[in-house]
C-alpha positions in Angstrom: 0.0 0.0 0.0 1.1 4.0 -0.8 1.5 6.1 1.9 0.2 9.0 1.0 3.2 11.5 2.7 5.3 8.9 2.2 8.6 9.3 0.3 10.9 6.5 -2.1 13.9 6.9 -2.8 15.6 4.8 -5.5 19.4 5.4 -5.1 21.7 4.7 -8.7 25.0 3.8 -7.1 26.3 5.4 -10.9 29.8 4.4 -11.4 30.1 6.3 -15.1 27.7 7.6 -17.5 27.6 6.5 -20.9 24.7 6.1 -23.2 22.8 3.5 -23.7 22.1 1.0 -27.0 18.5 0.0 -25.6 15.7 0.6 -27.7 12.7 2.5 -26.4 10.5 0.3 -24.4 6.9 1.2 -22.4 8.1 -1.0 -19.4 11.3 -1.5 -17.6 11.9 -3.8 -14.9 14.7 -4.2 -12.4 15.4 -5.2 -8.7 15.3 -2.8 -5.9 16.1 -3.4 -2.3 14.5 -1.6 0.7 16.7 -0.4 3.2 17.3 -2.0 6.6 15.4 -1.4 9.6 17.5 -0.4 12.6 16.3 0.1 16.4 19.0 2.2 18.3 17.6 2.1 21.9 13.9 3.8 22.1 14.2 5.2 18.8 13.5 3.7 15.3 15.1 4.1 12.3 14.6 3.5 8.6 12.1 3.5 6.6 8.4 1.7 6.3 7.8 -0.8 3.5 5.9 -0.1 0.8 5.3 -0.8 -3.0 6.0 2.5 -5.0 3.0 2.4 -7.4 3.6 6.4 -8.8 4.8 8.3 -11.8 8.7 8.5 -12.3 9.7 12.4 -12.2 12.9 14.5 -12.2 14.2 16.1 -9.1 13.8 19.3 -11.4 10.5 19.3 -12.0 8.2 22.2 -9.9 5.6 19.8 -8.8 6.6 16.4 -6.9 3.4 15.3 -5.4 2.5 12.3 -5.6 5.7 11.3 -8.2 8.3 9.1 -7.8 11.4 10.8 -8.0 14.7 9.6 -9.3 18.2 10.8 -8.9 22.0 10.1 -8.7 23.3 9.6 -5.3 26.0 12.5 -6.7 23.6 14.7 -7.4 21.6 14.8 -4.0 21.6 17.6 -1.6 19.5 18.4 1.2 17.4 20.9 -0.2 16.3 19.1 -2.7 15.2 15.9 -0.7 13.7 18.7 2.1 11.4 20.1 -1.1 10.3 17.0 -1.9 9.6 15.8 1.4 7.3 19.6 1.8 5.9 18.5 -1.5 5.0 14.9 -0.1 6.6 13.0 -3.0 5.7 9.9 -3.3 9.4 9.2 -3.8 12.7 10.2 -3.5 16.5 9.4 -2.9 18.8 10.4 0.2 22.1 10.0 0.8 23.5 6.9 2.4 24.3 8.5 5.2 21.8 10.8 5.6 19.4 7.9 5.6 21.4 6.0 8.7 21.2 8.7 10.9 18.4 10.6 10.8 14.6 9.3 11.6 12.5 9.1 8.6 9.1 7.1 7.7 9.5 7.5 3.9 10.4 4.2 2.1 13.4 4.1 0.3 14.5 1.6 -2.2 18.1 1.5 -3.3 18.9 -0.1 -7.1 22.2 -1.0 -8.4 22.8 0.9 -11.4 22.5 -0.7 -15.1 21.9 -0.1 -18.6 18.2 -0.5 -18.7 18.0 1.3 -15.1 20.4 4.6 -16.6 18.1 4.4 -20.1 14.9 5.0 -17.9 16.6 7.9 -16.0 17.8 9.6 -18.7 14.1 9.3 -20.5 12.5 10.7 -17.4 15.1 13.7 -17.7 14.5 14.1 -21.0 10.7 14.4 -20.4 10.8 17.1 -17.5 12.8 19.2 -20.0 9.9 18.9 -22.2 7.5 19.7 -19.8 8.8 21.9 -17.8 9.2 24.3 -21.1 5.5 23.7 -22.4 4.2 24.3 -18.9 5.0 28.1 -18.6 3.7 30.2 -20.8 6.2 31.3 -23.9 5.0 34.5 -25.8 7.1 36.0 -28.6 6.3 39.6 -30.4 7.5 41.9 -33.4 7.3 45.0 -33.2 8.1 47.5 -36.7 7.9 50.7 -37.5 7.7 53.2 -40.5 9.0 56.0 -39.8 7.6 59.8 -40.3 8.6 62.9 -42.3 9.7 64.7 -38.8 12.0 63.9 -36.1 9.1 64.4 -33.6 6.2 62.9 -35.7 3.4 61.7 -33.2 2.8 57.6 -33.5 -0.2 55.7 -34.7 0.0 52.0 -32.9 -1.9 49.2 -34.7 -1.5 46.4 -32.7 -3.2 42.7 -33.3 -2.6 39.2 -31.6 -2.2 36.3 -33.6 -2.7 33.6 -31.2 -5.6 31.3 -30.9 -8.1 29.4 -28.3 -10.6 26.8 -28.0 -11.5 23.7 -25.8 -8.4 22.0 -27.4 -5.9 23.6 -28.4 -4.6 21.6 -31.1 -7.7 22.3 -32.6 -7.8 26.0 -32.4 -7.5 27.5 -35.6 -8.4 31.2 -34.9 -10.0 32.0 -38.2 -11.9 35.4 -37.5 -10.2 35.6 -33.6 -7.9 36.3 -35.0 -6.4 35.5 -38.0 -8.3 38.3 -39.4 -7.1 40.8 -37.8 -3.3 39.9 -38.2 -4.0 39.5 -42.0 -5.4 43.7 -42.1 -2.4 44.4 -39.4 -0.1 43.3 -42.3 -2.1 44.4 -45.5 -1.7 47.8 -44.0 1.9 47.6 -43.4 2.3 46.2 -47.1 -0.1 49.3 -48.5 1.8 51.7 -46.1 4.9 50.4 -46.9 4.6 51.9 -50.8 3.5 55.8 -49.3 6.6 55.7 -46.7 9.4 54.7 -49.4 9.0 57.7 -51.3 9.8 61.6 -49.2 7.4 62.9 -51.0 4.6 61.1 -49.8 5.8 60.3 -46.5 3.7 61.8 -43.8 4.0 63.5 -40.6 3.2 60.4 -38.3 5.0 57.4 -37.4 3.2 53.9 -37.7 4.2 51.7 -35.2 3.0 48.2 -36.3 2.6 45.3 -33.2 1.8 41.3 -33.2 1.8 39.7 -29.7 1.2 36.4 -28.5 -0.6 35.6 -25.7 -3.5 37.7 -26.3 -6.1 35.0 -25.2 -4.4 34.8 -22.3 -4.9 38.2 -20.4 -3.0 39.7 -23.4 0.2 38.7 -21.8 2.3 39.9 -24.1 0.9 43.0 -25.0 1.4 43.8 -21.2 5.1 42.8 -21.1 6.1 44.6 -23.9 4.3 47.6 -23.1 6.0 47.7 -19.5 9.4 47.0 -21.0 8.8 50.2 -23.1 7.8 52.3 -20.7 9.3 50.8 -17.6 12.9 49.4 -18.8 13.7 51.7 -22.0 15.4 54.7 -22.3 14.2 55.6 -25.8 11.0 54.3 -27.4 8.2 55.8 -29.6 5.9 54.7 -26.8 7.4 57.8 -24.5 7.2 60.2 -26.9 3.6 61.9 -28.3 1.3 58.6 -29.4 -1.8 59.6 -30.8 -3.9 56.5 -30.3 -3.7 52.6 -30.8 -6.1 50.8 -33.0 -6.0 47.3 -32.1 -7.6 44.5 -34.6 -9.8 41.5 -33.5 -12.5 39.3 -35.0 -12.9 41.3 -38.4 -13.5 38.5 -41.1 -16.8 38.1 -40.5 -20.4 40.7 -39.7 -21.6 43.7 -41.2 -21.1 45.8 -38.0 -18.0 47.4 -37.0 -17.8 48.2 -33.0 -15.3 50.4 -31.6 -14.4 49.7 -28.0 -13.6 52.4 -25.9 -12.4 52.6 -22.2 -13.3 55.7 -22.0 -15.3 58.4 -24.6 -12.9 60.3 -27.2 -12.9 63.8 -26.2 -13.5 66.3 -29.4 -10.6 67.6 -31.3 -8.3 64.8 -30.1 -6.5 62.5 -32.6 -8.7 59.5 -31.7 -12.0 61.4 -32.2 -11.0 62.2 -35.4 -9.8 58.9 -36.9 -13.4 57.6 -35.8 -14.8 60.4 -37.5 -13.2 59.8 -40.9 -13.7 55.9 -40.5 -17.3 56.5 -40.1 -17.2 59.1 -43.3 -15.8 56.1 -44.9 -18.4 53.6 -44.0 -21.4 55.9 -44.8 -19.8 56.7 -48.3 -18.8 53.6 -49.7 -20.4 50.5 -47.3 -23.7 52.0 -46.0 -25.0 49.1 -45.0 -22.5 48.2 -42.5 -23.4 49.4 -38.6 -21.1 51.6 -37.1 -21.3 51.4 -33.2 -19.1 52.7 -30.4 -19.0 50.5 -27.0 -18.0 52.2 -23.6 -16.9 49.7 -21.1 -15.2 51.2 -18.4 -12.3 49.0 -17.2 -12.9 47.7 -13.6 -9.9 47.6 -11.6 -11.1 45.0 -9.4 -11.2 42.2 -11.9 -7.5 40.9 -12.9 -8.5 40.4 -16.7 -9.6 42.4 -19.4 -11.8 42.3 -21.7 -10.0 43.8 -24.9 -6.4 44.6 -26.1 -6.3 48.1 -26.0 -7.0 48.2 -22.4 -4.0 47.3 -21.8 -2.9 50.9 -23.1 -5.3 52.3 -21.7 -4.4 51.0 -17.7 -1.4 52.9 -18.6 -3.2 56.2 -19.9 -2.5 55.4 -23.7 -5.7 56.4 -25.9 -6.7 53.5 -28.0 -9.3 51.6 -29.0 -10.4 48.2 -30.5 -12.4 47.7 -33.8 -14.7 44.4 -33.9 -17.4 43.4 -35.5 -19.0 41.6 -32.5 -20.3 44.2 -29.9 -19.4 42.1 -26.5 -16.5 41.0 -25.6 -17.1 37.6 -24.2 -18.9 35.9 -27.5 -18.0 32.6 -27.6 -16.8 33.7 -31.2 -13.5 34.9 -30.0 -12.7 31.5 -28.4 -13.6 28.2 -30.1 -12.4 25.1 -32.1 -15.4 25.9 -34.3 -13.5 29.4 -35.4 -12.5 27.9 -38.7 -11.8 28.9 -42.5 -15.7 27.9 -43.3 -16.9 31.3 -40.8 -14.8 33.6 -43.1 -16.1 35.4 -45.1 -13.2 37.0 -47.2 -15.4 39.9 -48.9 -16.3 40.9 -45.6 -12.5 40.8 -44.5 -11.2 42.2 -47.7 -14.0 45.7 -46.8 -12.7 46.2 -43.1 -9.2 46.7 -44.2 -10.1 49.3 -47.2 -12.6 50.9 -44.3 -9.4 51.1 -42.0 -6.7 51.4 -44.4 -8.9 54.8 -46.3 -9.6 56.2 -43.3 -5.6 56.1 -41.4 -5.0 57.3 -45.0 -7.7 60.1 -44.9 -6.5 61.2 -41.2 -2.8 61.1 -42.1 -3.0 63.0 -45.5 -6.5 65.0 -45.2 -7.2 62.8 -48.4 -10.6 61.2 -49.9 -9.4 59.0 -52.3 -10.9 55.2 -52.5 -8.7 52.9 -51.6 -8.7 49.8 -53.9 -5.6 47.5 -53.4 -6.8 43.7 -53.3 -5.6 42.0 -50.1 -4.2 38.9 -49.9 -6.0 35.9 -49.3 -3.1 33.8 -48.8 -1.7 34.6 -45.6 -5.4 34.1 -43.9 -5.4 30.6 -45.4 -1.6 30.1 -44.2 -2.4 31.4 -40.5 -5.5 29.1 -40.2 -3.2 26.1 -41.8 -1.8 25.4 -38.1 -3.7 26.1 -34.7 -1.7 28.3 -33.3 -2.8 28.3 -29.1 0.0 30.0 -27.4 1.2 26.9 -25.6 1.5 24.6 -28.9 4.0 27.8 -31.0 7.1 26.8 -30.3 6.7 22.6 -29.8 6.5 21.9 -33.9 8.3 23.0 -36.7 5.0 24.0 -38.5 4.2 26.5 -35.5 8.0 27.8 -35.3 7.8 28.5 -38.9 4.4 29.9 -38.6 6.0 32.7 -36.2 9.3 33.4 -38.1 7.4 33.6 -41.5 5.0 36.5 -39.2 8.7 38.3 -38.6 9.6 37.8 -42.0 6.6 39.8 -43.2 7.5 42.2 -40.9 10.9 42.9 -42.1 9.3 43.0 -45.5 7.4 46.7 -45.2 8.6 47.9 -42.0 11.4 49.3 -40.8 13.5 48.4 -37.0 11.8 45.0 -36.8 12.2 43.5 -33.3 11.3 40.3 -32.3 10.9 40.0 -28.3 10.7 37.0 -26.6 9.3 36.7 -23.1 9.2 33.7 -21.1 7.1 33.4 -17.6 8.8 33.3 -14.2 8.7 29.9 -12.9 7.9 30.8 -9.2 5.4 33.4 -9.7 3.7 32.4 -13.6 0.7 34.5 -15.3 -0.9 31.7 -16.6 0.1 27.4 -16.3 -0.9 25.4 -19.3 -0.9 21.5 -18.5 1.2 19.6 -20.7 1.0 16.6 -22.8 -1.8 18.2 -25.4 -2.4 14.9 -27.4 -3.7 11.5 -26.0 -3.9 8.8 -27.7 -7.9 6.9 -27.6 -8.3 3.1 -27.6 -11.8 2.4 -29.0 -13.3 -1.6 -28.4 -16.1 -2.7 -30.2 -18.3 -4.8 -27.7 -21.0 -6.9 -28.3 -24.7 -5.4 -27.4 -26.3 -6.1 -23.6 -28.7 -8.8 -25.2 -25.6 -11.2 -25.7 -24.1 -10.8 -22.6 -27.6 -11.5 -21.1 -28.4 -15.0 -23.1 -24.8 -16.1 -22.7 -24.9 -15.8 -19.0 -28.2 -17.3 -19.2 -26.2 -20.2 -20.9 -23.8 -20.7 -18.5 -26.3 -20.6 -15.6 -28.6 -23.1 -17.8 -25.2 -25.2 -17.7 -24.6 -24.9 -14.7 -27.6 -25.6 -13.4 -27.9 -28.9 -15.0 -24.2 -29.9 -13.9 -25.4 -29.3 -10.1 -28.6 -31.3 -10.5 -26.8 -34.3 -12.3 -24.2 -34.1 -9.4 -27.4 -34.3 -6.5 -29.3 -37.0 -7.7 -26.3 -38.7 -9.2 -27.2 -42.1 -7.2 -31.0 -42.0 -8.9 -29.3 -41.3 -12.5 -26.9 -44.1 -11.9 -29.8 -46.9 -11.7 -32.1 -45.2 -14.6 -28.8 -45.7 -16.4 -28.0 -48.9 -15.5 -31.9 -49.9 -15.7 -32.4 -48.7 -18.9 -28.9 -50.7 -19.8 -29.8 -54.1 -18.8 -33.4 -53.9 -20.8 -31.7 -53.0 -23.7 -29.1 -56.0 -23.2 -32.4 -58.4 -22.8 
């Protein structure tokens, strides 16, 4: 039997290391021996017995409950064996003589070292490595810029997330949340691109373009990187004169267009009039589509929110979000149902000339249509892999899925950074569980009705076994009765 705050230690007496030939097996079996038990006057010593029935772990790992953990002798100290024992592992190793002197009730097993023994130790290394880096969150973001006519030109952020989320997320494709977004966010940049090359037609505002990753997560990385701007650089276009952030999500689908706000755009102030020109643009070219502006105050009490630019807006940076769905918590913007079949790509392809004519009537005082085609192919490309925040750096499909997102970037923009943040271990935002795949056995049974007339079979049998057996003696002379006339 367990114990449940019971420890085991299994101690490799490892004379060298060298790898091992053995092929990868489910199963390994070898010999441990439980230590002694010794009485030294009133006192007890050594350990209970017990069969360790738990899952092998690395000392490394962060959580040890209820794991058996494995180790060299060489590489034990006391503060690992005292964190396991606070974790109540359900094993460990000590030291030799650590384990004579001192009173302990955890059972410990010592196994002489071998080559099938080292192969499993190694394996069970191997895996905490792989989970202890898919069990913290890992965001990366890129970050360009095109730069102004002036020195001092005031910035325009547009800022999307390109992450997904669903119920599984190997399954989360992010199709309109938001794939559709990241697809305008680089159309844009690619339009903008052509106006900025030339000094002529350059204007008097920097574009600040921004993809970050863990947006379905609390927008994790859109609050890192803002707080490494403003908190741990000395120069960055976020400290100087930003006149608003227009962040993208869920825009391939709807005829409405919803602007979230955290708080109302005051008149005369950049923001006010970009919405002011976007809805000019609307009411002259798509009248049909509803044009709506949302005010949803951000409650400080409540440790998520609801929409990107909140973020900014916690640290008094004027932005807003453009959606088509008018709340936040739609079911659209998280689901393994989000796929390429809820696009629709004429309705993608008119948000982005709505938001690319109007940043182009507000920066050059222009009414001209805008008519590039966007591309189609990087929305089918981003929707080719889910792409949940825990799964973008496991496969070499997601990897390149994030370096072909830089690549773009380095394409139209100019001072392209790619940041990379990883979560602190002791003190994580958000703890994914690992191992995101499972195999499933399926057995095909026979129905009820079977089992019912076969056991009625066997109890039929059964039956006439334990009535033969109780009147054998009667049988016997109807047998031998019935033998004898038939002899006659």
């Amino acid at each position: 039997m367990l114990l449940r705050t019971a420890a085991i230690a299994l101690l490799l007496c490892v004379q060298s290391l060298h790898g091992s030939a053995l092929p990868a097996v489910s199963s390994y079996e070898f010999t441990a021996y439980r230590m002694q038990q010794y009485n030294l006057g009133q006192h007890k010593y050594g350990c209970r017995g017990a069969i360790v029935v738990a899952e092998a772990r690395s000392a490394e790992e962060p959580s040890l409950t209820r794991r058996c953990v494995i180790m060299k002798v060489e590489d034990f100290t006391t503060e690992k064996y005292s964190e396991a024992q606070r974790q109540n592992a359900a094993s460990f190793m000590v030291s030799e003589s650590e384990t004579l002197q001192k009173e302990t009730l955890m059972p410990v097993y010592v196994a002489p070292e071998d080559e099938q023994l080292l192969y499993m130790y190694e394996e069970v290394k191997q895996a905490a490595a792989t989970r202890t880096s898919s069990i913290f969150a890992w965001v990366c973001l890129f970050q360009g810029v095109l730069l102004g006519a002036v020195e001092d030109a005031p910035t325009i952020v547009i800022a999307a997330h390109y992450d997904s989320y669903g119920l599984a997320p190997w399954l989360s494709y992010g199709a309109d949340s938001n794939a559709g977004g990241v697809t305008i966010l680089i159309e844009l940049a690619r339009l903008f691109q052509k106006l900025y090359s030339s000094p002529r037609t350059r204007p008097q505002f920097n574009l600040m373009f921004s993809l970050t990753g863990g947006g379905k997560y609390n927008f994790l990385g859109t609050k890192r990187w803002i707080e490494e701007n403003l908190d741990h650089a000395e120069s960055s276009l976020l400290h100087d004169n930003v006149a608003f952030v227009l962040c993208l999500d869920t825009l391939a689908n709807g005829d409405e267009l919803y602007m979230h706000v955290s708080r109302p755009p005051k008149p005369d102030t950049p923001m006010q009039s970009f919405i002011q020109q976007l809805e000019e643009v609307v009411s002259s070219r798509f009248p049909w589509v509803k044009v709506g502006l949302v005010h949803k105050k951000i409650n400080l009490v409540e440790s998520t929110v609801a929409w990107e630019h909140e973020r900014y807006s916690l640290r008094r940076i004027l932005g807003f979000t453009l959606s088509h769905l008018e709340d936040p918590k739609s079911e659209l913007r998280g689901s393994i149902l989000d796929t390429m079949s809820k696009v629709d790509f004429r309705k993608l392809k008119r948000n982005g000339i709505i938001i690319a004519e109007a940043l182009a009537r507000y920066m050059y005082n222009l009414s001209d249509k805008v008519t590039e085609c966007m591309k189609t192919h990087l929305m089918s490309f981003l929707t080719s892999v889910p792409r949940a925040t825990q799964l973008l750096d496991k496969e070499p499909s997601h990897i390149l899925l994030v370096n072909s997102l830089e690549h773009e970037f380095k394409r139209y923009l100019q001072q392209v950074h790619r940041h990379t943040f990883r979560q602190d271990k002791r003190d994580p935002d958000i703890t994914f569980f690992d191992q995101m795949s499972q195999p499933i056995v399926m057995y095909r049974v026979k129905p009820a009705a079977f089992d019912l007339f076969l056991g009625g079979c066997i109890a039929a049998y059964l039956g006439i076994v334990y009535y033969a057996i109780q009147n054998f003696g009667f049988l016997y002379t109807k047998l031998k009765a019935a033998v004898k006339m038939k002899h006659h």
